[in-house]
N, C-alpha and C positions, 0 to 999 in steps of 0.2 A: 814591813814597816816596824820601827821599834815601838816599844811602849813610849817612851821621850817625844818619838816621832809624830806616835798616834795622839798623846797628849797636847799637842803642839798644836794638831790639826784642831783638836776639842775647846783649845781654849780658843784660837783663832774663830772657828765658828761660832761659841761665846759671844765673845767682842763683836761679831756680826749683827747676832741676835739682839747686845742689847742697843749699838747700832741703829739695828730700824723696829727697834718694839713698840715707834709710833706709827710705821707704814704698815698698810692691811695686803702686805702679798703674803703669801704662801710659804711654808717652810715643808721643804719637797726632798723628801728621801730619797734617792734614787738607787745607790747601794751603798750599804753599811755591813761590816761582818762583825760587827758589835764592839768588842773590846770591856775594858774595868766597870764595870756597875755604878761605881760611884761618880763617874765623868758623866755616864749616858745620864744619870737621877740628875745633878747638876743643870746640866745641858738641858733636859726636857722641864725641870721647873722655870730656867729661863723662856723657853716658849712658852709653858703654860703664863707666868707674868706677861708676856707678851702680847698676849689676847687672839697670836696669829694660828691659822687652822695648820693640821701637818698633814701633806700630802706624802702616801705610802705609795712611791711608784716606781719601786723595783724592790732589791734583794734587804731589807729590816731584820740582820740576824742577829741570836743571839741579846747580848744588852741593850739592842737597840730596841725590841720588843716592848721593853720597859716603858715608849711612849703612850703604848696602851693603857698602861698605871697611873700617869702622871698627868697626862695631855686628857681634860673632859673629853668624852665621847661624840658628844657634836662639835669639836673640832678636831679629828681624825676622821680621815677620809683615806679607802684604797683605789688603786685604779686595777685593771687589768692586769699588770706587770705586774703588781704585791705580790712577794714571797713571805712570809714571815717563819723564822724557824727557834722553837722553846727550845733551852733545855736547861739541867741543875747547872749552878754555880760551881767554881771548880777552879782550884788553881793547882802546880804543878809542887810534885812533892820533890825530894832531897834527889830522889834520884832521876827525876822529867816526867813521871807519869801522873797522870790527871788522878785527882782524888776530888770527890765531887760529894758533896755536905749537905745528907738530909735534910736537916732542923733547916740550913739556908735556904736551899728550895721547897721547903712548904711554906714559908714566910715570903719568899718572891715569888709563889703559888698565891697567895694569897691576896696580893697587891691586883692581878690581873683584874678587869673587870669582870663579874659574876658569868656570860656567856662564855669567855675566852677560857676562862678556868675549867667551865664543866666537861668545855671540849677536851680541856689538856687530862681531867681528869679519869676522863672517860680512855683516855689511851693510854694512863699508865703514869699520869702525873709526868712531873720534871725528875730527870734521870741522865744518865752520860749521854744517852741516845736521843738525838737529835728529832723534833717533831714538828712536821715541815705543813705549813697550812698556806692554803693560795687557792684561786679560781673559784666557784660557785661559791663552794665550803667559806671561804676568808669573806665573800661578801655576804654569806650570811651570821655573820658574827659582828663583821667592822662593816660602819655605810661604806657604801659606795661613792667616790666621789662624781659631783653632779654637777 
């Protein structure tokens, strides 16, 4: 998918959210592989005005992460399927290779809430390398959805 593409999909989901930010269903992840920072922050203050819970019930990668930041904690909920996977900021330099920005991921390090960070902390912080959390480990950090 392009970025155009993926933007497309972001604002359409938007317009969904504010749509039914009077109805109390569920706003349900199923797979995301993330994408721009600034779409998913966007997108997730709309849910959070929304007052609706998010259900994490498949692959949260990447940017998508960022609902833990923005979305209060008792409304995020995982299920079983929750993958969720960190890693630094990054965009692609002159010649396509990733070049990934300290100073930005200690600051997107820092947004996590306090449990999710100490986890990411404890393995080495946000870095090019991908850090993949799910099963026992994820529902002891994020509720479980009930």
């Amino acid at each position: 998918m392009t970025f155009r593409a993926a933007c497309g999909v972001l604002v359409a989901a938007a317009w969904f959210l504010i749509g039914t930010a009077s109805a109390s269903a569920d706003v349900r992840i199923r797979a995301s592989g993330g994408g721009v920072i600034g779409d998913y922050l966007k997108l997730f203050a709309l849910v959070k005005a929304s007052g609706q819970r998010v259900v994490i019930d498949g692959p949260c990668l990447s940017a998508c992460t960022l609902v833990l930041s923005v979305v209060p904690r008792d409304r995020v909920c995982v299920t079983p399927k929750a993958v969720l996977a960190f890693h630094a900021p990054w965009l692609p330099d002159a010649n396509g290779k990733v070049q990934t920005f300290a100073e930005a991921g200690e600051i997107m390090l820092s947004t996590y809430p306090p449990p999710v960070r100490a986890w990411l902390r404890k393995r080495g912080a946000l870095t090019s390398r991908a850090l993949w959390l799910r099963g026992k480990e994820l529902a002891t950090l994020v509720p479980r959805c009930g």
